[in-house]
C-alpha positions as CSV (number, residue, x, y, z in Angstrom):
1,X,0.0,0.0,0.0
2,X,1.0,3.9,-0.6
3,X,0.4,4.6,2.7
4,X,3.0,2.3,4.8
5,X,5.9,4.5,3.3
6,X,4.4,7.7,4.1
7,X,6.2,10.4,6.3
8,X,4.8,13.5,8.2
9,X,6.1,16.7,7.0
10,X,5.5,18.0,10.4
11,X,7.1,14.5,12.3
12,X,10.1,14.6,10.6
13,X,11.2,18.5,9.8
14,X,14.6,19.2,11.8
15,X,15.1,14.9,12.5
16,X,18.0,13.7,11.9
17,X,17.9,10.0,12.9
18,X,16.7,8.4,16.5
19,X,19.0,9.1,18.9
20,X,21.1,12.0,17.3
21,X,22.0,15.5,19.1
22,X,19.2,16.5,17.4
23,X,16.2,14.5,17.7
24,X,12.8,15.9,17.8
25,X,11.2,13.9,20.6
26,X,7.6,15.0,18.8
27,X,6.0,17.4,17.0
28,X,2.2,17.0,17.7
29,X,-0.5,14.8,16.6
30,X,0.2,13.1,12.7
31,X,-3.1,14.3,10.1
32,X,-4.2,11.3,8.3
33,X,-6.1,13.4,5.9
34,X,-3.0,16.2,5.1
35,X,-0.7,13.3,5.1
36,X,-2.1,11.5,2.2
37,X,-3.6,14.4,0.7
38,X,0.1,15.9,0.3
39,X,2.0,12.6,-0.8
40,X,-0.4,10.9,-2.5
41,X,-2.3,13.9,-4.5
42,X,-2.9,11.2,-7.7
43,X,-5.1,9.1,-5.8
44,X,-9.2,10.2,-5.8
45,X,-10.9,12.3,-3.3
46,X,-13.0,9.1,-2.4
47,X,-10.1,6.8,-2.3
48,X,-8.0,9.4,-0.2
49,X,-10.4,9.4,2.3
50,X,-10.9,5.7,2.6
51,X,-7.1,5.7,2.9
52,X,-7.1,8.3,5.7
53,X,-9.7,6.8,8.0
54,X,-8.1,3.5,7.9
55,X,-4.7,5.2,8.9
56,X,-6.6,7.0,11.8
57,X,-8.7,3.7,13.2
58,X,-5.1,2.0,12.6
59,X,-3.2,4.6,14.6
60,X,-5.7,5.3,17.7
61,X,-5.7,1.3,17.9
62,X,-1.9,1.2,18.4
63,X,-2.3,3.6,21.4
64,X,-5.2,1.6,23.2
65,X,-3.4,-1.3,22.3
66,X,-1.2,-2.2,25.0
67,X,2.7,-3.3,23.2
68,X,3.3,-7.0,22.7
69,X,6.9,-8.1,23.2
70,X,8.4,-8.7,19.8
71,X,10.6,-11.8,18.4
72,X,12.6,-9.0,16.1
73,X,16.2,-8.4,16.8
74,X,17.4,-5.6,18.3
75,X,18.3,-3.2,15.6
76,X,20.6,0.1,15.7
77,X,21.0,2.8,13.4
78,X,24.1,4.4,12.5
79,X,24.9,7.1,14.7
80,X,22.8,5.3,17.9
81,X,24.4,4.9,21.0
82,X,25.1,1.1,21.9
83,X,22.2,0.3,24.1
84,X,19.5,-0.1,21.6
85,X,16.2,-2.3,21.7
86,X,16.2,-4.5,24.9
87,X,14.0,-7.0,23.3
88,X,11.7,-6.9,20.1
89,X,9.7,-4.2,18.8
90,X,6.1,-4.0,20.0
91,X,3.3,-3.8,17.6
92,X,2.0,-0.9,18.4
93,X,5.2,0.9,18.0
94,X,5.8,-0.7,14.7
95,X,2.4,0.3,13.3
96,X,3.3,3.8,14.4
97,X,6.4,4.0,13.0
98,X,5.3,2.7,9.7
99,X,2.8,5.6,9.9
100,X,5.2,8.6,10.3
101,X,3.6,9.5,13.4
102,X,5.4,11.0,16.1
103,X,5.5,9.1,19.8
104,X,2.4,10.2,21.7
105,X,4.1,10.5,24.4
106,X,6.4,13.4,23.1
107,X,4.1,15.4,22.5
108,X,5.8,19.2,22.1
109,X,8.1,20.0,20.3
110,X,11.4,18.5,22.4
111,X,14.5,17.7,22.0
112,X,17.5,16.0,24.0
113,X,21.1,16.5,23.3
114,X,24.1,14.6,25.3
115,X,25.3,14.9,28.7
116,X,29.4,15.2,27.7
117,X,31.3,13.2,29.6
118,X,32.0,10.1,31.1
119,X,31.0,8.4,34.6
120,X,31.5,9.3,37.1
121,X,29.5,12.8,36.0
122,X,29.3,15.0,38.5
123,X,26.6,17.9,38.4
124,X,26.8,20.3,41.2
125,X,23.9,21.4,43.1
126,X,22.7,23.4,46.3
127,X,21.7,21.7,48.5
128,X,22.0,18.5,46.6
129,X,25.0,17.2,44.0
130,X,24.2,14.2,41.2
131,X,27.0,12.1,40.4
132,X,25.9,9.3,37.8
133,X,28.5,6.5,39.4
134,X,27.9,4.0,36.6
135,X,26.3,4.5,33.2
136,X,23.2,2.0,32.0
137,X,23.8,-0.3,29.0
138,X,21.4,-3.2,27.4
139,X,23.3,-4.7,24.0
140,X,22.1,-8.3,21.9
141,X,24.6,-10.7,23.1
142,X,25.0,-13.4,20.5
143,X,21.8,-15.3,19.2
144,X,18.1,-16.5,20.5
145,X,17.2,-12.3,21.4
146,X,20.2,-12.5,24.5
147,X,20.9,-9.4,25.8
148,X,23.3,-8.5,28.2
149,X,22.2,-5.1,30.1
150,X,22.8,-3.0,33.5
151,X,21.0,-0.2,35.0
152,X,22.6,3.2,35.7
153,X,23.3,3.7,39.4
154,X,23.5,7.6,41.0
155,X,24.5,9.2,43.9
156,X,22.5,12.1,45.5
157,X,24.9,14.0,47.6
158,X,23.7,16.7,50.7
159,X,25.9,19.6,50.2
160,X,26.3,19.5,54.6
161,X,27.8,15.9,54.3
162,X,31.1,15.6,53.6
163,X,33.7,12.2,53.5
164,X,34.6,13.5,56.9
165,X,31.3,13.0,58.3
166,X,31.6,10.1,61.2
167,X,28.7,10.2,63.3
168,X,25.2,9.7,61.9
169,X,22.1,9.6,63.8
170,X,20.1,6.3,63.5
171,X,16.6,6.8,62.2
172,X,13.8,8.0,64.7
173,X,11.8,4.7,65.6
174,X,9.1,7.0,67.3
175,X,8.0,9.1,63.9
176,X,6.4,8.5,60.6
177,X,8.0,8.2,57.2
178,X,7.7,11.6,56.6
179,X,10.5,12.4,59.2
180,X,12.4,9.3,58.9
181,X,12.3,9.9,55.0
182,X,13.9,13.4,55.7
183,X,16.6,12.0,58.4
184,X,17.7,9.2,55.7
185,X,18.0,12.6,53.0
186,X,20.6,14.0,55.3
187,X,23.5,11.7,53.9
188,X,24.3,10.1,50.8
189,X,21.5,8.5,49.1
190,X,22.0,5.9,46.0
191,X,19.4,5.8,43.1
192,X,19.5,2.1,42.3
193,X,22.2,-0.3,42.9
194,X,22.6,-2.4,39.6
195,X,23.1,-6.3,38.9
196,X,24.8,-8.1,41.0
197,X,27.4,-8.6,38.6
198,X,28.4,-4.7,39.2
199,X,29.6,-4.9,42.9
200,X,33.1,-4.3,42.7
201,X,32.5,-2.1,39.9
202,X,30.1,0.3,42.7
203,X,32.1,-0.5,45.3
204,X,34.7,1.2,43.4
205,X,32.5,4.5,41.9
206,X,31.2,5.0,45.8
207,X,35.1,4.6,46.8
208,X,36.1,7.3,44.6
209,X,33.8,10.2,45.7
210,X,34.9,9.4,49.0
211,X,31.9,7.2,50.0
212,X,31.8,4.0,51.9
213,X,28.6,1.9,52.3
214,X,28.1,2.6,55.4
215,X,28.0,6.4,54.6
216,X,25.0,5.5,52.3
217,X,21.8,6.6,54.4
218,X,19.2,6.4,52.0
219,X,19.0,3.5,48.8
220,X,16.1,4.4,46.1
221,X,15.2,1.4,43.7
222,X,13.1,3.3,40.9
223,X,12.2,-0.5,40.4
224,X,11.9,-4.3,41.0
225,X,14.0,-5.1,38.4
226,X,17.4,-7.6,39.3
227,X,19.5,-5.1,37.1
228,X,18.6,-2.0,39.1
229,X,18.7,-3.7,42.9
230,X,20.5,-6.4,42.7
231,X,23.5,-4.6,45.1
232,X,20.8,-3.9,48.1
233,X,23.0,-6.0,50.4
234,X,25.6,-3.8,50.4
235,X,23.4,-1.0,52.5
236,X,22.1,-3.0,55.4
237,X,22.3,-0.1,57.8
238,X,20.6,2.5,55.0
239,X,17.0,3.0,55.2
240,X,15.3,1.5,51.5
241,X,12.8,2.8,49.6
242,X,12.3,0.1,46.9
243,X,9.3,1.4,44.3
244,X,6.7,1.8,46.6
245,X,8.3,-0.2,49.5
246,X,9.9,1.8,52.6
247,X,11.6,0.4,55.5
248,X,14.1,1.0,57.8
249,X,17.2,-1.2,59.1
250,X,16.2,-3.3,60.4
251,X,12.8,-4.6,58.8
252,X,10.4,-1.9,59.9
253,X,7.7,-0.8,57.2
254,X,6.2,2.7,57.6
255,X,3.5,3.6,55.4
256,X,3.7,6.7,53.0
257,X,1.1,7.8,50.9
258,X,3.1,8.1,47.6
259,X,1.1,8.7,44.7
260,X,1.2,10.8,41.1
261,X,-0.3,13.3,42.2
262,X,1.5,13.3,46.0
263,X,5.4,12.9,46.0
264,X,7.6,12.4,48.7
265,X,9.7,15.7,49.8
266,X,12.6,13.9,50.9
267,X,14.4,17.6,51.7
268,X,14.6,21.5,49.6
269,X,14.3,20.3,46.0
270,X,14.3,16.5,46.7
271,X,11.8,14.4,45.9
272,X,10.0,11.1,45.1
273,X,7.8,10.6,42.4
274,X,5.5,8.2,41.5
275,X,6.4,7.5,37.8
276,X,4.3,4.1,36.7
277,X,4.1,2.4,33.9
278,X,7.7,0.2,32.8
279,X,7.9,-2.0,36.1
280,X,4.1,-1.6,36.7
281,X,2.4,0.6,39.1
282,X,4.7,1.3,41.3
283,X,8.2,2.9,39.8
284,X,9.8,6.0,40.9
285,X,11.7,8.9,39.9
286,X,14.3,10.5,42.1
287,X,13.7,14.7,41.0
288,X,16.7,17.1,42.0
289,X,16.3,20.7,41.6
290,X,18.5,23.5,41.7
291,X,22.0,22.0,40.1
292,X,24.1,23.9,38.1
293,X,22.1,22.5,35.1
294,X,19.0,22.7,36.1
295,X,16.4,20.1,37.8
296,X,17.8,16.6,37.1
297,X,15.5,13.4,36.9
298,X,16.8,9.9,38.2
299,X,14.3,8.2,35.9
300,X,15.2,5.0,36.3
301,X,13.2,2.6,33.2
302,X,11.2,5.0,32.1
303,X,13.1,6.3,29.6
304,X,15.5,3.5,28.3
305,X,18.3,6.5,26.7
306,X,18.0,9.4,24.7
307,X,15.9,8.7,21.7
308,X,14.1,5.0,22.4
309,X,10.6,6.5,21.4
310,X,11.1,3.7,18.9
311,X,11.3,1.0,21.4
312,X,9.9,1.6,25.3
313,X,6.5,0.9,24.5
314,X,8.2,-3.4,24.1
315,X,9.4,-3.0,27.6
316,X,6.3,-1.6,29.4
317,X,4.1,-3.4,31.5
318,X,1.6,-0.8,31.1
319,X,2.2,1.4,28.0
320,X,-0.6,4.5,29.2
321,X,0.8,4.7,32.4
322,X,4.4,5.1,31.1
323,X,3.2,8.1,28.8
324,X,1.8,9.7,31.1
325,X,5.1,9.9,33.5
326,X,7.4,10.5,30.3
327,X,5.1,13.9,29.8
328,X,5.6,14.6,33.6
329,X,9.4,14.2,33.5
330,X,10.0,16.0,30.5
331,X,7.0,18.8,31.8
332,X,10.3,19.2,34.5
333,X,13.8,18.2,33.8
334,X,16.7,19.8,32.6
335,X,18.7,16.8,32.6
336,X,17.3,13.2,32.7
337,X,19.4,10.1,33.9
338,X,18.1,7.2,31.7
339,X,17.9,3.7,33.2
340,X,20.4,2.1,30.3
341,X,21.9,4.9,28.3
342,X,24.2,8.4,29.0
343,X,22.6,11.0,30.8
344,X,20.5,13.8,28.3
345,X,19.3,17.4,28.4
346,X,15.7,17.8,27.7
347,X,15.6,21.0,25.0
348,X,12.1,22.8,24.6
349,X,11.5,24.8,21.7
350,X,8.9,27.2,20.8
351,X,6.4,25.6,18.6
352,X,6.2,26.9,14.8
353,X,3.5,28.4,13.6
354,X,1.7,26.2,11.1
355,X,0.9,27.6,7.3
């Protein structure tokens, strides 16, 4: 059919591949009727419009349509970073694709450019510091689909703790998790952990900024995933807040009250947000404002890297919940820390008028 190699004018002005300095992350809603009217202008009024119903009933299916995991390889463009697809394409990304139509859930016009540098990436902040300590990565290993992947792990440092810092109070038993969530803030806090398989690679990035796992008061697992806390071991005497999950050394559960629309101040510019949709219901987003670049998001899974519009919809356990915390992140950050790709500026440009 004409239509499948169709390309939005509007989708793909200033795009310069997935993943590149300059990607758009969306430019609005695709118009079935424009698009085929405009690259398809020998085709009848009454077959044009045949054409351009099908391609809306096709693409407002692909968004109710919650993503099937693929069987397709993992594939990556030139220019793409190495994490790429972490399994197979899902159908409703495909359909999309084959459409022209921007990701939904970039709506805006957006863009994200590259965080220079390599880990450990330290972005100053008052009160609060990000270093990114080890840098996500999911890459096909051999045949069958394998794929051999890590999440990122970051460290939150208070601006009042320093390596000198000996004493540390333990947790109040007496008081909710609203105070014992702001007494864990008050030292180092980790943003996941990663596999296993990363241990003396974290011991190491915590050694060099001075930090010892005993230092770390506060561990955050955006998710239940082995390759983001699979290291929790290491922080028996930190308080952990695993998704939705918070306890204390010790075993002890405090309820919280966490929700979209209700995050958790952990201290001046730190919070916890809900952010559900890759794990399930219950993922979260580290949010650190006021750092020399901005407000930086620990987003843990819900964006894979720069540039996976083309693939995060195969990962998600529930593809409309995941949207709607990808428009809330980039509604926010300056900077986001991907769960399995380098960190990224989020760019927002005035829209163009349209002729």
């Amino acid at each position: 059919m004409v239509l499948c190699s169709l390309q939005s004018r509007e989708a793909g002005r200033g795009r310069r591949g997935v993943g590149g300095a300059d990607n758009y992350l969306g430019a609005g809603l695709c118009n079935p009727p424009r698009l085929v009217r405009e690259n398809a202008p020998e085709l009848n009024s009454s077959v044009r419009q045949r054409l351009s119903a099908t391609i809306l009933r096709a693409y407002g299916s692909s968004q109710r349509t919650r993503s099937r995991r693929g069987q397709d390889l993992a594939r990556f463009s030139e220019g793409r970073s190495s994490l790429g697809v972490r399994q197979g394409l899902g159908v409703a990304t495909r359909r999309r694709s084959r459409l022209g139509c921007p990701d939904p859930a970039m709506s805006g016009l957006v863009r994200t450019e590259p965080l220079r540098g390599e880990p450990p990436l330290l972005v100053r902040g008052d009160p609060y510091s990000v270093v990114v300590l080890l840098q996500g990565y999911a890459e096909p290993d051999g045949v069958d689909d394998a794929v051999r992947a890590d999440g990122s792990v970051t460290l939150v440092l208070p601006q009042a703790w320093g390596s000198a810092s000996s004493h540390r109070e333990a947790p109040p038993e007496g008081g909710g998790a609203k105070t014992a969530l702001e007494e864990a803030a008050r030292g180092p806090i980790l943003v996941d952990t990663g596999g296993p398989w990363a241990r003396e690679a974290l011991l190491g990035a915590l050694a060099g900024q001075g930090v010892a796992p005993g230092d770390v008061t506060l561990v955050v697992g955006t998710h239940g995933h082995s390759d983001h806390i699979g290291n929790l071991g290491l922080f028996p005497t930190a308080a952990l807040l695993v998704s939705h999950d918070f306890c204390l050394p010790g075993g002890r559960y405090l309820p919280h009250g966490l929700g979209e629309e209700l995050p958790l101040r952990l201290g001046p510019g730190l919070e916890v947000w809900a952010t559900p949709g890759h794990g399930g219901q219950r993922d979260v987003s580290v949010v650190v404002a006021g750092t020399a670049l901005g407000t930086v998001v620990v987003a843990g899974d819900v964006f894979e890297r720069s540039g996976d519009e083309d693939s995060w919809q195969a990962l998600s356990e529930d593809p409309v919940a995941q949207d709607r915390s990808r428009k809330r992140v980039l509604g926010i950050a300056d900077v986001v820390v991907p769960g399995h790709g380098a960190p990224f500026r989020v760019i927002r440009e005035a829209p163009q008028p349209r002729n």
